[in-house]
Each structure stands twice: as structure tokens, then as C-alpha cells.
BAFI-3210 file (N, C-alpha, C; in Angstrom, 3 decimals, decimal comma, padded with zeros to 6 digits):
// residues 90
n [1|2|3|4|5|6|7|8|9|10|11|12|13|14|15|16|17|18|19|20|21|22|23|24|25|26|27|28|29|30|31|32|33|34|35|36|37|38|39|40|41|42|43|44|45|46|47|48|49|50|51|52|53|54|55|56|57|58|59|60|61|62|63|64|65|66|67|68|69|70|71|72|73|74|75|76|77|78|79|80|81|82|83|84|85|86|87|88|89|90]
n.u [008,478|005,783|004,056|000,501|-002,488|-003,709|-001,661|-000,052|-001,051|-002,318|000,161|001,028|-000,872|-000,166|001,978|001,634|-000,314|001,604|003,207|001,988|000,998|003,430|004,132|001,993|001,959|000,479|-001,435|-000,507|-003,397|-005,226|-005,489|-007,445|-007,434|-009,714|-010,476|-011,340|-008,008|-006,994|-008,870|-007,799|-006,254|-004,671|-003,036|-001,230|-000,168|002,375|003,008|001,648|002,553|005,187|004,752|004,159|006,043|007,580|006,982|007,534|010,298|010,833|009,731|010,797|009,871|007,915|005,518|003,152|002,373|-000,498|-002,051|-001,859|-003,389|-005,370|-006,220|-008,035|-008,572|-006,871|-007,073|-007,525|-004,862|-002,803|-004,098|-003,477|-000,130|000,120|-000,662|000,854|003,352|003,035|002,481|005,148|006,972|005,773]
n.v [020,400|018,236|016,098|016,100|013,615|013,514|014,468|012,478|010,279|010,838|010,740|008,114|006,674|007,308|006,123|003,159|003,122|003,286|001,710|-001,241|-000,502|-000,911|-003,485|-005,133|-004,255|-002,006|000,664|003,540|004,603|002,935|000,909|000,680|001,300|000,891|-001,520|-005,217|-006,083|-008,806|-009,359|-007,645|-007,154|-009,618|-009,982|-011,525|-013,672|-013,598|-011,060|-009,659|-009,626|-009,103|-006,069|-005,218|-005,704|-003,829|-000,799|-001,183|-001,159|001,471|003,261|002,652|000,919|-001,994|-003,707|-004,776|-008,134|-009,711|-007,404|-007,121|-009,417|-008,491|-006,908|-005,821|-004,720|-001,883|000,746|-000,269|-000,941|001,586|002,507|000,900|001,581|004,066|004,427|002,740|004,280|006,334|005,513|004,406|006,923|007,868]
n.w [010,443|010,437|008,294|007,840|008,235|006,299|004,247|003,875|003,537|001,082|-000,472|000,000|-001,089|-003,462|-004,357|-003,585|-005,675|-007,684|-008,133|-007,588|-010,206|-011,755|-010,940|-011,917|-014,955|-016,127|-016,686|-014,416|-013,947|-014,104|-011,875|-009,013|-006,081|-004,196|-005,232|-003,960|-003,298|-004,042|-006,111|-008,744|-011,919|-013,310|-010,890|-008,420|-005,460|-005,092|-006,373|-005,009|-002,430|-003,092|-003,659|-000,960|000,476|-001,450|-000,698|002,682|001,999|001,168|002,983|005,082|007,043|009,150|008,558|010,784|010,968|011,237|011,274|008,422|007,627|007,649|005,691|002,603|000,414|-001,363|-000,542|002,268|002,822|002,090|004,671|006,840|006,231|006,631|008,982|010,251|009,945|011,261|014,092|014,553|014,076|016,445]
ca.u [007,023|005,565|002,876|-000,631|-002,001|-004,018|-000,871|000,608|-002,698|-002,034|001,767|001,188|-001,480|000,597|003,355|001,088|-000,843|002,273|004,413|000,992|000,932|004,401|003,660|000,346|002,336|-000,746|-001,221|-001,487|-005,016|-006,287|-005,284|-008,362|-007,153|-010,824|-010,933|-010,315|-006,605|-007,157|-009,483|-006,774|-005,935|-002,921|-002,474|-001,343|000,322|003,586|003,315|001,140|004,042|005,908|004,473|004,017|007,918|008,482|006,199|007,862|011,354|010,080|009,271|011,818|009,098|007,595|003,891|002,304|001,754|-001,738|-003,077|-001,762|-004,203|-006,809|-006,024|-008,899|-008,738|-005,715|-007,487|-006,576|-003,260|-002,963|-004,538|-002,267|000,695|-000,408|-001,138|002,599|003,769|002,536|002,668|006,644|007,590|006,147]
ca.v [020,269|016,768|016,384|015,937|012,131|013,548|014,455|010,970|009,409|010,653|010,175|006,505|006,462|007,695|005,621|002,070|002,710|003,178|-000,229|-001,925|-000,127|-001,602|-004,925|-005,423|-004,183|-001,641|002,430|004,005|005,127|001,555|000,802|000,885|001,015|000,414|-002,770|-006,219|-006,434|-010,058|-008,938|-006,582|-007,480|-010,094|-010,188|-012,646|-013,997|-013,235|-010,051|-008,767|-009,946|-008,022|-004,849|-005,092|-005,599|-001,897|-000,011|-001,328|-000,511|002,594|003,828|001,947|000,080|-003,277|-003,697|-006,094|-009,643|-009,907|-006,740|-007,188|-010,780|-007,981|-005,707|-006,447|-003,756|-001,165|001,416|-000,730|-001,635|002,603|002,981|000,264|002,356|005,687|003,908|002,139|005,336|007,412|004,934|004,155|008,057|008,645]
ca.w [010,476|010,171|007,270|008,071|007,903|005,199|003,196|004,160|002,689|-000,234|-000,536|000,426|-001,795|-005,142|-004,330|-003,406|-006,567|-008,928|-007,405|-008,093|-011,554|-011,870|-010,980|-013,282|-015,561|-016,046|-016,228|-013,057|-013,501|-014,151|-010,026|-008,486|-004,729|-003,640|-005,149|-003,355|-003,932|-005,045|-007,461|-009,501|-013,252|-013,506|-009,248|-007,553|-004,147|-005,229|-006,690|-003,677|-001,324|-003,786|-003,393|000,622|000,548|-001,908|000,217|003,301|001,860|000,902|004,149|006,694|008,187|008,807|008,763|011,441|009,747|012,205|010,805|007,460|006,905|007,713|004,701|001,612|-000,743|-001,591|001,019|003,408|002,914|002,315|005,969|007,697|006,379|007,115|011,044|011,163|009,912|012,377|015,367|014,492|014,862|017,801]
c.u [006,623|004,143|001,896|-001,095|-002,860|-003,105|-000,162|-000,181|-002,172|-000,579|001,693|000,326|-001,162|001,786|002,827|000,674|000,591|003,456|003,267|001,309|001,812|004,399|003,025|000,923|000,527|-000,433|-001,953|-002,943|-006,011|-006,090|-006,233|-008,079|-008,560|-011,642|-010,460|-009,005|-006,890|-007,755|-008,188|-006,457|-004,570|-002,256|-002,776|-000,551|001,727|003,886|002,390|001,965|004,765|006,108|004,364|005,483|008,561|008,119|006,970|009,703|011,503|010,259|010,245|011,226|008,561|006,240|003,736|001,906|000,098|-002,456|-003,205|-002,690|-005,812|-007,078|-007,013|-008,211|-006,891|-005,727|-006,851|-005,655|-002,803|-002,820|-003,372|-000,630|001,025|-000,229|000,062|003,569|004,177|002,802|005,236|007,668|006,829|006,795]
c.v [018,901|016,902|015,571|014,104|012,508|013,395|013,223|009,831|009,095|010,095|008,350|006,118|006,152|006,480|003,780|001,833|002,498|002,066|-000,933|-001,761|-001,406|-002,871|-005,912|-005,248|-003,216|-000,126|002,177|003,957|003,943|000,682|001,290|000,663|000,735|-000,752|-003,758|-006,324|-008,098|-010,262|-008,279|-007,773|-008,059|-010,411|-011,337|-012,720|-013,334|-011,710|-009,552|-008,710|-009,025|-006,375|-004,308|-004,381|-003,572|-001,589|-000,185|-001,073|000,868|003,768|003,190|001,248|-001,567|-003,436|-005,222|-007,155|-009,639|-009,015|-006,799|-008,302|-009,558|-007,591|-006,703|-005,347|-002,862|-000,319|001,022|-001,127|000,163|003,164|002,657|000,812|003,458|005,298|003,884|003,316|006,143|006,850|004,667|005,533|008,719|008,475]
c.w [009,917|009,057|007,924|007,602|006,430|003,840|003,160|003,301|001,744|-001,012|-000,980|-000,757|-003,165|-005,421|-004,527|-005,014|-007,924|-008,900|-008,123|-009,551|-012,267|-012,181|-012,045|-014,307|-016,558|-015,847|-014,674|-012,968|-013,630|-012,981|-009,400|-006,714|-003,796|-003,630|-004,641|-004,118|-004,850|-006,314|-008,967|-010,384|-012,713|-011,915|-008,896|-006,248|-003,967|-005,579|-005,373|-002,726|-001,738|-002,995|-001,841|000,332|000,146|-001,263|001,349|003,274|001,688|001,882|005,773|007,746|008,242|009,360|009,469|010,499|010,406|011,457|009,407|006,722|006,812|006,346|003,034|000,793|-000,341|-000,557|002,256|003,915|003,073|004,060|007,152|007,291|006,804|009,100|011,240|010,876|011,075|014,070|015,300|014,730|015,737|018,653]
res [x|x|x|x|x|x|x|x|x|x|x|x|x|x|x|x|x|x|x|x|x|x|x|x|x|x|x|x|x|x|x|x|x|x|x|x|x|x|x|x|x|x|x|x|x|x|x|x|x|x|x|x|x|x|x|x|x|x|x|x|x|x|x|x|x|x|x|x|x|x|x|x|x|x|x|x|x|x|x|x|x|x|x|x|x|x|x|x|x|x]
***
């Protein structure tokens, strides 16, 4: 049975925010995934590259560079995994 993209959401969600965490060197719960990523305490170029990279090891995939310049906030980095997710096993 394949999980719902809801449960994927969240998955992606738990996992994005606690790499970030990581990163920042920062509790989970102070990962505001709704704010511009660039914004985020202590982030920068390198550590955002970073975190693409776990997520993308993570998951066995490789997120579009094109859609990836789109991605502002954590949400949307979230969304564009949840998508390449979903588009890569069908």
C-alpha cells in the first residue's frame, strides 16, 4: 500500500525540518518551514546545498535544478519533494 501524499507531506516534512535543525545547529521546533529559507538563523548557500543533497540521499532522488531556483520557503522545497517523489514512482 503506497502512503497518501498527505502522509509523505509530513514524512518529508519531519525529516527536511530536522537536517535543517542539524545544520543551524538549532532545535527542531525553532525551523520555521514557512519561512524564506534564506531568511533561517545561521543559513547560508552552502548549508542549503547541504540540506538539498540529505534530503535527496534520503529519498534516492534528484530534484530538478529549474524547479529547485523556484523553491522560497521550506514549504516549498517540502512540496517539490513530495511532487519528485510521486512523479519518480510512477
Amino acid at each position: 500500500m503506497t502512503a497518501s501524499v498527505n502522509e509523505k507531506a509530513d514524512e518529508v516534512t519531519a525529516v527536511l525540518r530536522a537536517e535543517l535543525a542539524e545544520l543551524l545547529e538549532c532545535p527542531v521546533d525553532q525551523v520555521d518551514l514557512d519561512a524564506r529559507l534564506t531568511e533561517l538563523p545561521g543559513i547560508d548557500s552552502m548549508r542549503l546545498v547541504q540540506a538539498v543533497v540529505k534530503c535527496e540521499k534520503h529519498w534516492g532522488i534528484t530534484l530538478d535544478e529549474d524547479e529547485l531556483v523556484e523553491v522560497r520557503t521550506g514549504t516549498d522545497l517540502v512540496d517539490l519533494i513530495v511532487y519528485t517523489l510521486d512523479t519518480e514512482s510512477a
